[in-house]
C-alpha positions in Angstrom: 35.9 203.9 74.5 36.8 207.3 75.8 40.5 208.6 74.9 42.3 212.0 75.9 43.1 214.7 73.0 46.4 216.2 73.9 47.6 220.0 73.0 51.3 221.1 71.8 52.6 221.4 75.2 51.4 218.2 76.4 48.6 218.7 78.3 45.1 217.9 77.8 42.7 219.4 75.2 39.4 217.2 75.2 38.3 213.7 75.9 36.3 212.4 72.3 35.4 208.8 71.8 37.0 206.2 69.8 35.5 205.2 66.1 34.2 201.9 66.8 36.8 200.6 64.3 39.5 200.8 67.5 37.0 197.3 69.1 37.7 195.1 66.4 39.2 192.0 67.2 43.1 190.7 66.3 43.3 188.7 63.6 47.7 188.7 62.8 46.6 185.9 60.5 44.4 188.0 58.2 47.2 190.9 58.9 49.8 188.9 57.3 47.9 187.6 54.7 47.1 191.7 53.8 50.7 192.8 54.0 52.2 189.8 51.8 49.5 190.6 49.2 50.1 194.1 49.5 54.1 194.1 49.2 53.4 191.3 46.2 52.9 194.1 44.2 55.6 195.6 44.1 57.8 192.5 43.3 58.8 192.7 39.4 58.9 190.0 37.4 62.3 188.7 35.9 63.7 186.0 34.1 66.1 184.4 31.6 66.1 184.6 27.6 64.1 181.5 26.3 67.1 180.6 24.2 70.0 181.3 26.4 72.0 177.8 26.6 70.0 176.1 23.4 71.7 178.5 20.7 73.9 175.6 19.2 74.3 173.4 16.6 74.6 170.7 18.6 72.8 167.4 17.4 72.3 163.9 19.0 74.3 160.9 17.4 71.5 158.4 17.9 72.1 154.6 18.5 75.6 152.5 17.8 78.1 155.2 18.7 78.7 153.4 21.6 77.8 156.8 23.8 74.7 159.0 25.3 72.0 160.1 23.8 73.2 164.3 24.3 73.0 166.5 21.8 76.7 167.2 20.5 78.0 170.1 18.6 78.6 169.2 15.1 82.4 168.7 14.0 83.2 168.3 17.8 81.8 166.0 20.5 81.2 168.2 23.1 78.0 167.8 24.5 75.6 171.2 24.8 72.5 172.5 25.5 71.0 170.0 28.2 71.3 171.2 32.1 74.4 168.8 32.8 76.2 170.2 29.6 78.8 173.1 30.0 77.4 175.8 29.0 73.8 173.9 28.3 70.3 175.8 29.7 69.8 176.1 33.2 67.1 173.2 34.5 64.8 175.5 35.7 65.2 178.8 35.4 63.0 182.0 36.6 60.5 182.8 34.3 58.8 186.2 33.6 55.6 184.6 33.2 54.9 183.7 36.5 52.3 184.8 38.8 53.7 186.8 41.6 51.0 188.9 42.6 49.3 187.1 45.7 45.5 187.3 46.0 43.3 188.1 49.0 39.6 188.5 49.4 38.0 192.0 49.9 36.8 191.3 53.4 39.4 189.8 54.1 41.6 192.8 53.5 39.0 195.3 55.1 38.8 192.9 57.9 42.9 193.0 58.2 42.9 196.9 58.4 40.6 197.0 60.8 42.4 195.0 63.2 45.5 196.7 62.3 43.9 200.1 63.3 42.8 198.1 66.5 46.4 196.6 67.0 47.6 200.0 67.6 46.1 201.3 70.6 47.2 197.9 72.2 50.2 198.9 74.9 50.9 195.3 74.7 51.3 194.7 71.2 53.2 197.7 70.8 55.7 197.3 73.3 56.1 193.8 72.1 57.2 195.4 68.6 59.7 196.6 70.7 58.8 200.2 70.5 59.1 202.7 73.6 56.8 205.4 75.4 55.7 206.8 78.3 51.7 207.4 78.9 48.7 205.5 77.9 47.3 205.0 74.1 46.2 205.9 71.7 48.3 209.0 70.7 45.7 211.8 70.2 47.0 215.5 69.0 44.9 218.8 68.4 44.4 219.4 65.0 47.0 222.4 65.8 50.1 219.6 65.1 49.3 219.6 61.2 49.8 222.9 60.7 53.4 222.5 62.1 56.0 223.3 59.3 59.4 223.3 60.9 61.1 219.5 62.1 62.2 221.3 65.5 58.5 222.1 66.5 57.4 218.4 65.8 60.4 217.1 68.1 59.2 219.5 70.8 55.6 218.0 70.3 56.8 214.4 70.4 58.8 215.1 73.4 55.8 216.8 75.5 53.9 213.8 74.1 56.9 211.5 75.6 57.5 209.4 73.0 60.6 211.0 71.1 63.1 208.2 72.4 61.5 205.9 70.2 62.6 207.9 67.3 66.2 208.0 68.7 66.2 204.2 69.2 65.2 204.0 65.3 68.2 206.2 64.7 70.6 204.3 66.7 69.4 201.1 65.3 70.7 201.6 61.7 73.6 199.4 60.6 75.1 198.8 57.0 73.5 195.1 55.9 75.3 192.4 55.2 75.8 190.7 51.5 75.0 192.2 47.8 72.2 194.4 48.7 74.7 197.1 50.0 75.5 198.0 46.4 72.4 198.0 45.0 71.0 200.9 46.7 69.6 199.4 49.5 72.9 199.9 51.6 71.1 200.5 55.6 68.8 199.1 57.6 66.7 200.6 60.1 64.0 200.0 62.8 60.8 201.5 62.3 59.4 203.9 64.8 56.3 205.8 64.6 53.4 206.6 62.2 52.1 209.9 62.0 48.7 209.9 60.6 47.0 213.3 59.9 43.5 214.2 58.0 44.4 216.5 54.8 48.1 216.7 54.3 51.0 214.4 55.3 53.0 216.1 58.0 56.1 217.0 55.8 58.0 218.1 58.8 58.2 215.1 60.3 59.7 212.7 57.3 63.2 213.5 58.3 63.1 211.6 61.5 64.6 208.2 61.8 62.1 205.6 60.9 58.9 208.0 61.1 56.6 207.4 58.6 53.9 210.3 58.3 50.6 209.6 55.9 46.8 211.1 55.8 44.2 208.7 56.3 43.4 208.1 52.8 47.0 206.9 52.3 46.9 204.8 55.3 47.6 200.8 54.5 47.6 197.8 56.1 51.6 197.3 56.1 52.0 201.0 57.2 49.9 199.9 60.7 51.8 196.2 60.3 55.4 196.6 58.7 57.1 193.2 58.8 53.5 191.6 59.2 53.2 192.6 63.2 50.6 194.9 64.0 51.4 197.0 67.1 52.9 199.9 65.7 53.1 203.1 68.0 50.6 205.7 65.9 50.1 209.5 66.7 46.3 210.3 65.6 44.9 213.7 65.1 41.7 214.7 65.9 40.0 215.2 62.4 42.1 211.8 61.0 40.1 209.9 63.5 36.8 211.5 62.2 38.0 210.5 58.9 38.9 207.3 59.7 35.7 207.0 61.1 33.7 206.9 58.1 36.9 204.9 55.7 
């Protein structure tokens, strides 16, 4: 599969072939499964104290009292710590021993990134993401646009490129969430827009943009190509990251 290497200014450098990687087929099942194993580590484990609720003297009566079997705390006859009791231990509460971490085969997982490298030179499946651009994928650049330092050169790059509204419809999408998470440090939410994917060095410039991720190739993951477990994210390649990628 042939594909068009574009320079700064938007015009066209080269025609190179795709890695073969870029004819694997979908698979959004093996995708999902990938990114929920992935963000499963990350989740951190939490729980109550053993003995919150059950630090009481409370005792049962036994038989021919003429009431329930409950533990009640001594010199009273208030009942304490079963569930139903006021403050008695919670029925079933989170514990820390439990095993978040989901597992997924090897293949599987290699198999997953593959098609989520695939995924992303689908137009379909990227407009269906609801992401915006004008021109054909993939998103090739000269290896000219890692060297960029400044934010303003990247914009101009994108824009030749003509896909910088996407960016701007990130930006426009961010709202303040509803419920508890607002004050926990997690106050926005935001659409994601593109992934920048380079060979050395992560394009530094371009992590102040509104939903722009930017990674090398040997940071790239499966929920980077799939966030929120649908593939079909709009991805700028350069030149020497698919070489890379080509031998990952």
């Amino acid at each position: 599969m042939k594909a068009q290497v574009k320079s700064l200014d938007g015009g066209v450098a080269k025609s190179i072939d795709l890695p073969e990687i870029f004819s694997e087929e979908y698979r959004p099942d093996l995708i999902k499964k990938a990114v929920m194993a992935l963000q499963s580590t990350r989740r951190q484990p939490h729980g109550t104290d053993p003995f919150a609720g059950i630090r009481s003297s409370a005792v049962g009566w036994g038989s021919g009292r003429g009431s329930s079997h409950v533990p009640r705390i001594k010199n009273g006859s208030r009942a304490a710590k079963v569930p139903q009791a006021k403050g008695g231990r919670e029925a079933h509460p989170p514990k820390v021993e439990k095993i978040l971490i989901k597992e997924i085969n090897q293949k599987e997982k290699q198999k997953a990134f593959r098609s989520a490298v695939a995924a992303s030179i689908s137009a379909e499946l990227i407009r269906a993401r609801g992401h915006t651009f004008d021109g054909a994928v993939p998103l090739i650049f000269e290896d000219k646009f890692e060297t960029l330092a400044r934010t303003q050169d990247v914009i101009s790059a994108l824009t030749t490129l003509g896909i910088y509204h996407d960016i701007e419809r990130a930006k426009e999408s961010r709202k303040v969430k509803a419920g508890r998470g607002k004050m926990r440090g997690r106050r926005f939410k935001q659409r994601k827009s593109l992934l920048i994917v380079t060979a050395e060095k992560p394009l530094v410039a371009a992590r102040n943009l509104s939903g722009v991720d930017a990674v090398t190739v040997d940071q790239l993951n499966v929920e980077h190509l799939a966030p929120g477990m649908l593939a079909g994210r709009l991805t700028v390649w350069t030149e020497s990251a698919l070489v890379r990628l080509e031998g990952k």
